[in-house]
N, C-alpha and C positions, 0 to 999 in steps of 0.2 A: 651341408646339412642333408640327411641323405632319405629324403619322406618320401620315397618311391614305395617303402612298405606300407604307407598309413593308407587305409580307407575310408575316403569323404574327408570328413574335415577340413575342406578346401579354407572355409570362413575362418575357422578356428588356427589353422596354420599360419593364414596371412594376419590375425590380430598378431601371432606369435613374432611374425618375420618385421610388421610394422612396429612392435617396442623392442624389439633387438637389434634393429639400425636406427632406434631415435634418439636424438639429442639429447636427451634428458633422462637421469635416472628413473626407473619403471619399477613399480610393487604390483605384479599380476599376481594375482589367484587363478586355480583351475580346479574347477568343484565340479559335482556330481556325484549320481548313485555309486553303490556300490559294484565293482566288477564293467563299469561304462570306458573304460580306457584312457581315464586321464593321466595317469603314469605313463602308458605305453606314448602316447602321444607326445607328452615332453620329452621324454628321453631319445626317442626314436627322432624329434627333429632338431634335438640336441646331437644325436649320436651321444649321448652319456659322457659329453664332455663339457662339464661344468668344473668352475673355478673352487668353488666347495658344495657339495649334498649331504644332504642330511635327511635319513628318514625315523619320523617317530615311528616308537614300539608302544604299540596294545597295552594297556591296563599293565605299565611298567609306573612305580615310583621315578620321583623327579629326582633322585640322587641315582638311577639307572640311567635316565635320560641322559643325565647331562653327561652321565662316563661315553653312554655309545655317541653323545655332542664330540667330547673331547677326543674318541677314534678318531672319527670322522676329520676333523682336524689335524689329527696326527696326519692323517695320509693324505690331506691336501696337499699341507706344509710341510710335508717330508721331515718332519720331526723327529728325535731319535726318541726324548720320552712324549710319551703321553699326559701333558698339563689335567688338573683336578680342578674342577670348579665347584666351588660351595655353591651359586646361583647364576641365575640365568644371567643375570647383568653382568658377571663375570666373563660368560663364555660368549657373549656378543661383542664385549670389549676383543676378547683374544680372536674371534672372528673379523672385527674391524681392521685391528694390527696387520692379521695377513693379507689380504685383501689391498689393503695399504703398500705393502711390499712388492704387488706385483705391478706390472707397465704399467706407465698411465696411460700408454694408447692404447691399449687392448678394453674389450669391453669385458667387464667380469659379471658371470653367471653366474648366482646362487640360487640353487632349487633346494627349499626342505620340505618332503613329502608327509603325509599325513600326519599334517601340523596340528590339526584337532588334538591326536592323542598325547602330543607333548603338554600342553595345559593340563596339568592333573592339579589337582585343587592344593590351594594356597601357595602356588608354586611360583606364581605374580610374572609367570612366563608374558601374557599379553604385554604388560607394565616394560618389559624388559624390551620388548620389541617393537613397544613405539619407541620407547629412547631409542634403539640403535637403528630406527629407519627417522624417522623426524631428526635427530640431534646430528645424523652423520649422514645414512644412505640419502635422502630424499636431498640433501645438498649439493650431493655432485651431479655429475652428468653419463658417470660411465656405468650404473650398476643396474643391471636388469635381476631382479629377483622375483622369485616363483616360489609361491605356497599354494599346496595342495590339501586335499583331503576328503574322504568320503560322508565325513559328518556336515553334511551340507549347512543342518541349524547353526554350526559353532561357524563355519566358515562367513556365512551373511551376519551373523549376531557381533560378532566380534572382531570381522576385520571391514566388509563392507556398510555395514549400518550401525557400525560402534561411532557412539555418542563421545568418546574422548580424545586422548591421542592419534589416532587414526582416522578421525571422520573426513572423509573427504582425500584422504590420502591414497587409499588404492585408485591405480591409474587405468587397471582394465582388469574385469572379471571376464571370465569364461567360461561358460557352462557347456560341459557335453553330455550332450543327449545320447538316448540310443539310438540305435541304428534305425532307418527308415527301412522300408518293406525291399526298396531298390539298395539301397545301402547293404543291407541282409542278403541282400542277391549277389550283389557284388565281391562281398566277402566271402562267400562261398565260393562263388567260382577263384579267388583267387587263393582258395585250396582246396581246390579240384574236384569239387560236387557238382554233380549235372540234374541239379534239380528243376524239376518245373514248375511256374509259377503256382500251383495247388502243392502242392508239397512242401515250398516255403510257405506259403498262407497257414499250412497247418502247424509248420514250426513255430513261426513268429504268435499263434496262439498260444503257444507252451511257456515259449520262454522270453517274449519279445525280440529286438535289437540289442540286444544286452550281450557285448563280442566276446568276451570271458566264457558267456555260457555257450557261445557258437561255435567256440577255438575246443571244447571239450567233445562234437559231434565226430563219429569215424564216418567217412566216407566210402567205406567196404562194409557196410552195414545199414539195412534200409531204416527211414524215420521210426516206422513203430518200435522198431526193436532198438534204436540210439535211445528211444525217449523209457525204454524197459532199464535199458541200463544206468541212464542219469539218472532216474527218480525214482524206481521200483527195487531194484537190487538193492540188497542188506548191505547198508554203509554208501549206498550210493551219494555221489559228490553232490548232488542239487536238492538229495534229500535232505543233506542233513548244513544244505547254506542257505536256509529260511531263519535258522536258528542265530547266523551271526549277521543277517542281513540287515535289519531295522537298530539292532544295535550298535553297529558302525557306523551308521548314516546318521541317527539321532541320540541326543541326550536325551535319559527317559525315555527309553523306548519302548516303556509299557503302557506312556499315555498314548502313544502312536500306533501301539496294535491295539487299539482298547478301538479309538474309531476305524482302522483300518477292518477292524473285523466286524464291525456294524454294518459297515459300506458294502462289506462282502457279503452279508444277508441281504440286501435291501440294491437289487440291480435296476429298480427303476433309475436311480440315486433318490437321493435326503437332503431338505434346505436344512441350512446353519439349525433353525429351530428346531426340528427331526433330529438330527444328530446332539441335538444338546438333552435332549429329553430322555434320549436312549444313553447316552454316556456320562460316567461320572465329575466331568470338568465343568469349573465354572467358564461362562462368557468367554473370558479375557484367554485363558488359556488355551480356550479349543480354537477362537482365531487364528493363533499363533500355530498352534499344533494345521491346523486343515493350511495355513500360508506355506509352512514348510512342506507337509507332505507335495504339494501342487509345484512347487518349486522342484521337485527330485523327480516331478513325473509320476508318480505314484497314484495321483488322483486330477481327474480335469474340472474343471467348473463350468457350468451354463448357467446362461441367464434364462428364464423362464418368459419366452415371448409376449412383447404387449404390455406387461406390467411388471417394474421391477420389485414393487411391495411385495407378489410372490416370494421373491427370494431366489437366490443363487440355487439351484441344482450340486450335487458334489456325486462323483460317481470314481468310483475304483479302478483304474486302467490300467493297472500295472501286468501284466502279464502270469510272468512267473509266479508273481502271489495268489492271483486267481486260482490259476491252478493248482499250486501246494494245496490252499483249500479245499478245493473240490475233489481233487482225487489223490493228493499222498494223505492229508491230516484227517481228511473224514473217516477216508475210509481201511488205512492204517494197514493194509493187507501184505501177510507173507509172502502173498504171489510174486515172484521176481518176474513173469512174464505177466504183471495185470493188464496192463496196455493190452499187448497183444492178442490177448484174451476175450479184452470186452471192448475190444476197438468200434465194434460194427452194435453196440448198444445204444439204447433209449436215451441215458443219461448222457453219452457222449456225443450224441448227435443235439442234443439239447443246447449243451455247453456249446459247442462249437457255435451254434448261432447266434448267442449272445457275443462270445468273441469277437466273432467278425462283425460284430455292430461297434465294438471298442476300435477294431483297427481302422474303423472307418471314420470313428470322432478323430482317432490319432492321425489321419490322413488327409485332413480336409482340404489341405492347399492341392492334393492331386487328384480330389473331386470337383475342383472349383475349376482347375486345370479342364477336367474335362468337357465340363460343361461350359468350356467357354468363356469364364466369368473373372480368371484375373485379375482383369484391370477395370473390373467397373468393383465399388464398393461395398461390404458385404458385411455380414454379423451374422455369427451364427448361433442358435438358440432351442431349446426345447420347448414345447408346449402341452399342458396339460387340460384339462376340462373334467372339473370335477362339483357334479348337479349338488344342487342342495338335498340335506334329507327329504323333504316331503316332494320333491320333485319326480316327474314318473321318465327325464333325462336320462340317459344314459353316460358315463364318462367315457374320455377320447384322450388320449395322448398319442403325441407325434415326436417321437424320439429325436429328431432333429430337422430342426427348420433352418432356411437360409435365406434370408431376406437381400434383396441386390440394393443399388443405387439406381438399378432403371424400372423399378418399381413392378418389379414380380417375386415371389417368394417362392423357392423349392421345397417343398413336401416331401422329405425324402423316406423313403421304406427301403430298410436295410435286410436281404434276404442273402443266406448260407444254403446251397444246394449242390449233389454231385453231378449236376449237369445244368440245362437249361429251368427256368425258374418258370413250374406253371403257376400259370393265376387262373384260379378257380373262381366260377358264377360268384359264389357267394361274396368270396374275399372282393372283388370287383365292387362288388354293391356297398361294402363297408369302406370299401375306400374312397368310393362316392358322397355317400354320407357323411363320411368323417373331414371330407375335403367342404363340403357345407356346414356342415357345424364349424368349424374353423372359420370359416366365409363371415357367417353369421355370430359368435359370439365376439371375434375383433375387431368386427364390423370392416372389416379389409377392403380397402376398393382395387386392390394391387394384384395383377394378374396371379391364379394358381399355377404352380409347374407342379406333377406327380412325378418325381424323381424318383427309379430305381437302380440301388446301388443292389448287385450280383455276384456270383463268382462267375458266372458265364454267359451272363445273359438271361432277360427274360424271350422264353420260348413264345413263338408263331398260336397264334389262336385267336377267336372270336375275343377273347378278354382282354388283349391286349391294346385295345383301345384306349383302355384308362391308363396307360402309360402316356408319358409328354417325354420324357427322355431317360436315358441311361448312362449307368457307370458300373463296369465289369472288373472284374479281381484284378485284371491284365495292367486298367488303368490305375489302378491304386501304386504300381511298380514303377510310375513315369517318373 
């Protein structure tokens, strides 16, 4: 199996390696966004040598499906004609048969990839496929099979948390993520970018870990001008993959931009209640709708420190989406060189510091890293303070707090700068303050730590006092 090309995946390869020499027949799933490498990853530790594959087609009728089923078949089983199935129960039956024909020592692989799209309505595909894994696969011992697909909602709804023939039947899901900041580094240099840590930081703000959209970069052409040509140019490839993005990954994926673009106004984030007010879903549905997007990555959740009645935090992280917003959908410009153009503006320097407050919620395990904190226990959380009207208060929010098990809590302030990070008089004195209001409204007996996360540090000065510790762009890479 020849996974010397994969990058990372180490966890995800060894669930792969431990159901392909188990005992017992295996029903894995491999889900995720869309363009996150879950194809590549199978095949590649497959070497594309499976027993039979089958990939569903896009918004094809189920008398399409089942013909490009019945290829697929043909060339397994070396068939001279190509068999016609009226229904899926037909073409699982003829799948069973061959299957059946080959060694019984051998372990036999079947991958059928974005299995999502094969379910096209009344097509009673699910129905078909608990018989032929319940009535037959799940009885033996030698059948490892993989379902894939980028519609993460249909993948959990209907093979992980289906309520019928299925429940409890799949034996390992898989989730891959995107790529980590190190991960993103990694994969660059293993084709042949000699970027430095700020230069990926400003990548991974564009388009995240997302290795589809990494494998499109030319490396004889610097960042501003790769990113003029993915999303700026007339027809450009990332311009115009917003448009089948949400729709691959979710059913209804106009209830899924409906909040996705709320969240995208509102960068403090929005509890459950906020976002139901602003959107048109009842209750039930938008739980469902915010479970899925948080499951794809798309959006992360905090709990709001000290009291859970506040309510859940919901904030938008997804990268690439950000950005489509902010500057291909806003502002729509003919310019092929906009990047380029207005790189060193107000509005892009703005953006960029929210960013890097996201890659730093995405990062936490290699903020906790640096501060030493690992192995003692930890939760992490946002805080608000917001006075009542007739109150002459002032409000405080602390975009992310970290509460330990040896009872100190990090205060953390997330700053973007092209160099050292001055802290100015003023800013000093509000972080003082804001570090006693905090003291004081949660009544906290639990040591304060001012935690600042950087790109390079905060810089030497009289103000530097009110720092307790730090974490640099460098350490986000560990």
């Amino acid at each position: 199996m020849p996974i010397s090309k994969i990058i990372a995946r180490e966890a995800e390869m060894a669930e792969l390696k431990r159901c392909y020499e188990s005992d017992r027949s295996e029903f894995v799933i491999v889900y995720g966004r869309r363009r996150v490498g879950k194809t590549f990853l199978v095949d590649t530790f497959f070497d594309k040598k499976y027993d039979f594959t089958y990939v569903g087609g896009h918004k094809l009728s189920k008398e399409k499906q089942l013909r490009g089923f019945a290829k697929a078949l043909k060339k397994a089983a070396g068939l001279k004609l190509q068999p016609k199935f009226q229904s899926w129960e037909e073409a699982f039956d003829a799948l069973e048969e061959f299957i059946e024909s080959l060694p019984q020592e051998k372990r036999k692989v079947i991958f059928i990839d974005e299995m999502p799209w094969i379910d096209t309505p009344k097509s009673e595909f699910v129905e078909a496929l608990e018989s032929f894994w319940n009535g037959w696969g799940s009885r033996r011992t030698d059948i490892m099979m993989i379902a894939s697909g980028s519609a993460s909602s249909w993948m959990m709804d209907k093979l992980v948390d289906n309520p019928g023939g299925l429940h409890a039947r799949i034996t390992n899901n898989i989730y891959i993520r995107p790529f980590t900041l190190k991960e993103t580094e990694e994969y660059l240099i293993s084709r042949g970018f000699h970027w430095s840590y700020y230069q990926i930081l400003q990548l991974y703000m564009v388009m995240g870990g997302i290795p589809f959209y990494l494998s499109l970069l030319d490396k004889e052409q610097p960042l501003i001008a790769n990113i003029d040509r993915l999303f700026f140019r007339k027809n450009a490839e990332l311009r115009t993959e917003f448009d089948e993005l949400y729709n691959a990954v979710f059913n209804r994926a106009d209830k899924y931009l409906e909040v996705v673009s709320i969240l995208n106004k509102n960068h403090d984030g929005m509890t459950f209640s906020e976002i139901k007010k602003a959107a048109s879903l009842d209750g039930d549905r938008l739980t469902i709708v915010l479970k899925n997007l948080e499951r794809c990555d798309f959006i992360i959740s905090f709990q709001q420190y000290g009291n859970k009645s506040r309510g859940t935090l919901y904030r938008l992280v997804d990268f690439y989406t950000l950005f489509y917003y902010k500057f291909v959908d806003a502002i729509d410009s003919k310019d092929e060189q906009w990047w380029t153009h207005n790189y060193n503006s107000h509005s892009i320097e703005s953006w960029q510091g929210y960013a890097f407050e996201l890659i730093c919620f995405t990062h936490l395990d290699q903020i906790r890293q640096k501060l030493g904190i690992s192995g003692i226990s930890t939760s992490a959380s946002s805080w608000r303070f917001i006075p009542s009207k007739n109150s002459d208060e002032h409000k405080a929010q602390i975009d992310l707090v970290i509460e330990r098990g040896d009872r100190t809590i990090n205060l953390c302030e997330m700053k973007y700068s092209v160099g050292p990070y001055q802290i100015k008089k003023r800013y000093a004195e509000e972080l003082r303050e804001r570090m006693q209001v905090f003291k004081e409204k949660e009544q906290t007996t639990y040591a304060l730590n001012c935690t600042f996360v950087t790109t390079f540090g905060v810089a030497d000065g009289v103000n530097k006092d009110v720092v307790d510790s730090e974490v640099t762009a460098e350490d986000l890479f560990k």
